[in-house]
N, C-alpha and C positions, 0 to 999 in steps of 0.2 A: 504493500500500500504506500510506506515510504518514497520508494522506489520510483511509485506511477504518478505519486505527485513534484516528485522533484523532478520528472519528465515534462510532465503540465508546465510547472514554473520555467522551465526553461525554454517551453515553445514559446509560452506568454513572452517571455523576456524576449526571443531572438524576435517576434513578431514586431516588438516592442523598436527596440534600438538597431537592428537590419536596418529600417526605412531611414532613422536618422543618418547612419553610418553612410549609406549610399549618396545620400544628401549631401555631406558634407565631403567625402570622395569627390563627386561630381564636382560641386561650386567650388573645390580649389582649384579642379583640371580647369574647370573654365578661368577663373582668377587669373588660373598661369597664363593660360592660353591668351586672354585678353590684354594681358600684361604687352605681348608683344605690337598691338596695334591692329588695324585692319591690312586687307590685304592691299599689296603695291600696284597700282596700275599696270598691265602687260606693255612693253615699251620693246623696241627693234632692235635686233642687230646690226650693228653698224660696220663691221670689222670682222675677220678673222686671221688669225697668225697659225704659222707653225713653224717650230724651231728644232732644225734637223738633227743636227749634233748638238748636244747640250752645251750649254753656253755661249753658243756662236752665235751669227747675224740670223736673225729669224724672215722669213718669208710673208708678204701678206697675201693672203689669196681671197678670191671671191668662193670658192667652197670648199669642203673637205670630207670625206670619209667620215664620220664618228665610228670608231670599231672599241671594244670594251677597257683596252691600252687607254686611249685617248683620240686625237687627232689622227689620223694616217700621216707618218712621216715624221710627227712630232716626235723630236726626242727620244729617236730610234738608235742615235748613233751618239759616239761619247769620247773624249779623249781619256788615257788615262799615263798614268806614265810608265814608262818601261819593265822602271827595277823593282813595284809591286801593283803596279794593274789598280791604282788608288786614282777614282776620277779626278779630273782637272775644271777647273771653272773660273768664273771670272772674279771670282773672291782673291783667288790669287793671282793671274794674269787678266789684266783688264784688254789687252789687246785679242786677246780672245774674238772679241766681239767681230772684230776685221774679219775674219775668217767668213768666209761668204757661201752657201749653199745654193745651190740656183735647181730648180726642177724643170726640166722637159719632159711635157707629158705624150707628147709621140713618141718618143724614142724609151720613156720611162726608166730614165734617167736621173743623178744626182752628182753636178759638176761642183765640185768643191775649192775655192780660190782664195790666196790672202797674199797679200804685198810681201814679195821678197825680199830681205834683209837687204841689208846697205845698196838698194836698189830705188830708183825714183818711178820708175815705168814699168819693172818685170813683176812676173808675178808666179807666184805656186800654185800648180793646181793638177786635178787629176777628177774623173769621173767612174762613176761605179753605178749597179743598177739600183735602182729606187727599190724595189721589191725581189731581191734575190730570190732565188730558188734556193731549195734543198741539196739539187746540185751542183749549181755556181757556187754554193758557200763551205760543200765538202770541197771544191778544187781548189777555192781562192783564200781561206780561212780556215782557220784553226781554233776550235773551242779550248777557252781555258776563262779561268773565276774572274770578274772583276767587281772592286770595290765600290760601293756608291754612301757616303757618308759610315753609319756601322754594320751595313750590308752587303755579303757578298751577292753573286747571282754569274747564272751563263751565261757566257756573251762568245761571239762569235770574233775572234783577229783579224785584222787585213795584213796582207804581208809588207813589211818592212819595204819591199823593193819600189809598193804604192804608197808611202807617208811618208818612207826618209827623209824628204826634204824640207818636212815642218819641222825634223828637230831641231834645226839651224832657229826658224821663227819661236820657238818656244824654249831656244836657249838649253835644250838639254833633250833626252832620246823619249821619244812619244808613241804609242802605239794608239791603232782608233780600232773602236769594238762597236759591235751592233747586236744588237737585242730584236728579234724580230717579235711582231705584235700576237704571234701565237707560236708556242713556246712549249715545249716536253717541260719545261723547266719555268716556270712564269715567277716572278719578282711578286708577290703577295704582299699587298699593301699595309702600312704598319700607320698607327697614329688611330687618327679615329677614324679610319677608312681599316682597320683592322677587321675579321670577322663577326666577332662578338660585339663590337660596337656599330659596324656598319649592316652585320643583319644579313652577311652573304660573304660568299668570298670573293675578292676581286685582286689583279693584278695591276702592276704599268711597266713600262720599258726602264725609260731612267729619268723621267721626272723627278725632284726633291722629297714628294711624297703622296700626291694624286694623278691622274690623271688629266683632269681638267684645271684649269685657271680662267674662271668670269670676272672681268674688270667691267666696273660702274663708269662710263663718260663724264655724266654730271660730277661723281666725286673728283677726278683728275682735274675738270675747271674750277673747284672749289679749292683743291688744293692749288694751285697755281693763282688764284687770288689772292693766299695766304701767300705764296713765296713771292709773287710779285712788290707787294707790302714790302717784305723781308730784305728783297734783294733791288728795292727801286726801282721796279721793273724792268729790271736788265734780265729777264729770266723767265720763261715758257717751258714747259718741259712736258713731250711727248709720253703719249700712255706705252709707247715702245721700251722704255725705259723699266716696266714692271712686267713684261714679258708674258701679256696673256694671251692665250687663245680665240677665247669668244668675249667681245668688247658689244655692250649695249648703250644705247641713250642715256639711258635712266632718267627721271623728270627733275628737270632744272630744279624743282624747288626742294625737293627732298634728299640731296645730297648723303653717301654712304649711308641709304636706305636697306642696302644689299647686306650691311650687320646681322639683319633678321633674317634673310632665308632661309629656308630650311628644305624645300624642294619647287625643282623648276619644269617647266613643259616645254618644248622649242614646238613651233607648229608653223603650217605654211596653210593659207587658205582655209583655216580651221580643222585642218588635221592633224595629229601629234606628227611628231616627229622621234623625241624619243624624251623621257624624262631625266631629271639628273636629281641625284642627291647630294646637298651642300651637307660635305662633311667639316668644315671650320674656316675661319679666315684661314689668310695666307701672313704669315707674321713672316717680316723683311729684316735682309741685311742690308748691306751697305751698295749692292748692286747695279741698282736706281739712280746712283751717282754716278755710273757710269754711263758717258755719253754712248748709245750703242752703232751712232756712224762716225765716231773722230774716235772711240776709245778713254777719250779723256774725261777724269774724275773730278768731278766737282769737291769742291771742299767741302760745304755744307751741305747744300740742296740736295736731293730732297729732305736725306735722313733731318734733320736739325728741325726742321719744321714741323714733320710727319713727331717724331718723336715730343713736342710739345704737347700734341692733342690726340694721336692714334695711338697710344697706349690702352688699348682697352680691352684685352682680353685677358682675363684672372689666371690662365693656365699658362701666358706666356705674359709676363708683365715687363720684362724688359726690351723687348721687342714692337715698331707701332707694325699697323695691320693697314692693308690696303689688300682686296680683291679675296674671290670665295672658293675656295677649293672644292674641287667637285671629282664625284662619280656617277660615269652611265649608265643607266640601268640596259636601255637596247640600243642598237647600234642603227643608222644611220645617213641620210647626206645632208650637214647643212650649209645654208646659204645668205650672203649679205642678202638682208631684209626680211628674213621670218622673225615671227613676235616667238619673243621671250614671256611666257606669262610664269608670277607666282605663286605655286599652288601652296604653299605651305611656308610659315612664319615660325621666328621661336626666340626669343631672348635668353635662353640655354646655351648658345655654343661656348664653349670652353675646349681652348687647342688642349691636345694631349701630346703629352713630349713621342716623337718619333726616329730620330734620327740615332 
């Protein structure tokens, strides 16, 4: 009897505080949820980039592939150096950026060029195919590990007798490795593009640590009103500079609105195209200072600026932030002038250390 009334009292009771419990579940998800604002008006692409070998001169095109990697082409291929296969970038060689990538898509092609040492007019260069085969890459390449920040991964070599002559430009002996976009061996995303956080598993070639790079328009002319102030307006600085892929409008008035996304739609004519998930800003180094058509480094701009007021993620606090790293969910073609709409908002992102 005991027994069947302390059953009773405990339907009564879940009957009881259930409905509140739910209640208050719910009005916080919404609380949070509203926290972040409504949603952003859908706004055009304006731009697309692809940067072939990491850290070199980037290419803009009018369309490109989306394959699961990233971009087609993007950041397929990598310097690294000789005597441990440890990438190279313009963190430490800012002339990097000379090095020049050019594609030809009838012959599908990838001619490679940069100003020859103690030369005013010559130049280095050499061309390879844009999408090798399985069997041009056993005759002409040799698999062995290479390093990308605290990650190894298989890359594919070119032979020394096709790069020798950049070691002269890089001052010391360089090999270049290629990562193709599908892979026995795929570079599995780490940060919050990781599995457990991103909810699938996904890879990239040798991006920093996504696949994708969305820069905001509107924020770049918001910044550049700040550094014009700064620098007397002796000073413009191109969205080239921060090296994204997919560049949109965004609405003049809402500047680095792109903080809150959380998932995006590419569509043309009102059909998807393919969805992406914003997995965190992109917190910057000193890069940006790098002019990327003379090579030459600003002394302050951008960082000094950006660092006043883009400090704003809790998970990277001494780093500012500018543009939204992203993952694809399906693959692919997009094109200057499909709308970007944003399906999804969040005042949560927090980078997670990845490197």
């Amino acid at each position: 009897m005991a027994q069947s009334q302390a059953t009773q009292l405990a339907i009564i009771l879940s009957a009881f505080f259930l409905p509140i419990l739910t209640y208050l579940y719910f009005t916080r998800a919404q609380s949070k949820k509203s926290n972040a604002g409504p949603l952003p008006l859908p706004t055009e692409i304006t731009a697309l980039y692809i940067h072939p070998i990491k850290s070199c001169h980037g290419i803009k095109v009018q369309s490109a592939k989306l394959l699961p990697t990233g971009l087609d082409l993007d950041r397929q291929w990598m310097w690294v150096t000789a005597e441990n296969y440890e990438f190279l970038t313009i963190r430490q060689n800012a002339k990097m950026t000379l090095i020049r990538p050019t594609y030809d898509a009838k012959s599908d092609t990838l001619t490679v060029t940069a100003p020859a040492p103690n030369s005013i007019d010559e130049k280095l260069e050499f061309s390879i195919p844009a999408h090798p085969t399985a069997d041009w890459l056993a005759s002409n390449t040799e698999c062995h590990e290479a390093k990308i920040w605290n990650q190894w991964t298989s890359a594919q070599v070119y032979s020394t007798k096709l790069t020798a002559p950049f070691n002269e430009f890089f001052g010391k002996e360089v090999r270049l490795v290629y990562k193709p976009p599908k892979s026995t061996e795929p570079r599995p995303l780490r940060s919050n593009g990781a599995a457990d956080v991103l909810g699938r598993e996904a890879s990239t070639c040798f991006p920093d640590l996504m696949p994708l790079l969305v820069g905001n328009q509107s924020s770049i002319d918001e910044l550049n009103s700040r550094i014009k102030a700064a620098e007397n307006g002796d000073l413009t600085l191109d969205v080239t500079r921060f090296r994204p892929n997919i560049l949109v409008r965004g609405q003049a008035s809402a500047p680095w609105d792109e903080d809150r996304w959380k998932t995006l739609r590419i569509t043309s004519s009102g059909k998807t195209v393919t969805n992406l998930d914003v997995t965190q800003r992109c917190a910057r180094c000193h890069v940006p200072n790098v002019d990327p058509e003379t090579a030459e480094e600003h002394k302050r701009q951008p960082w000094d600026t950006l660092m006043k007021y883009r400090r704003i993620d809790e998970g990277i606090t001494y780093k500012p932030c500018y543009g939204m790293l992203c993952v694809p969910r399906e693959t692919g073609e997009i094109r200057v002038g499909m709308t970007m709409e944003v399906t999804g908002i969040t005042d949560q992102h927090r980078y997670i250390a990845g490197f």
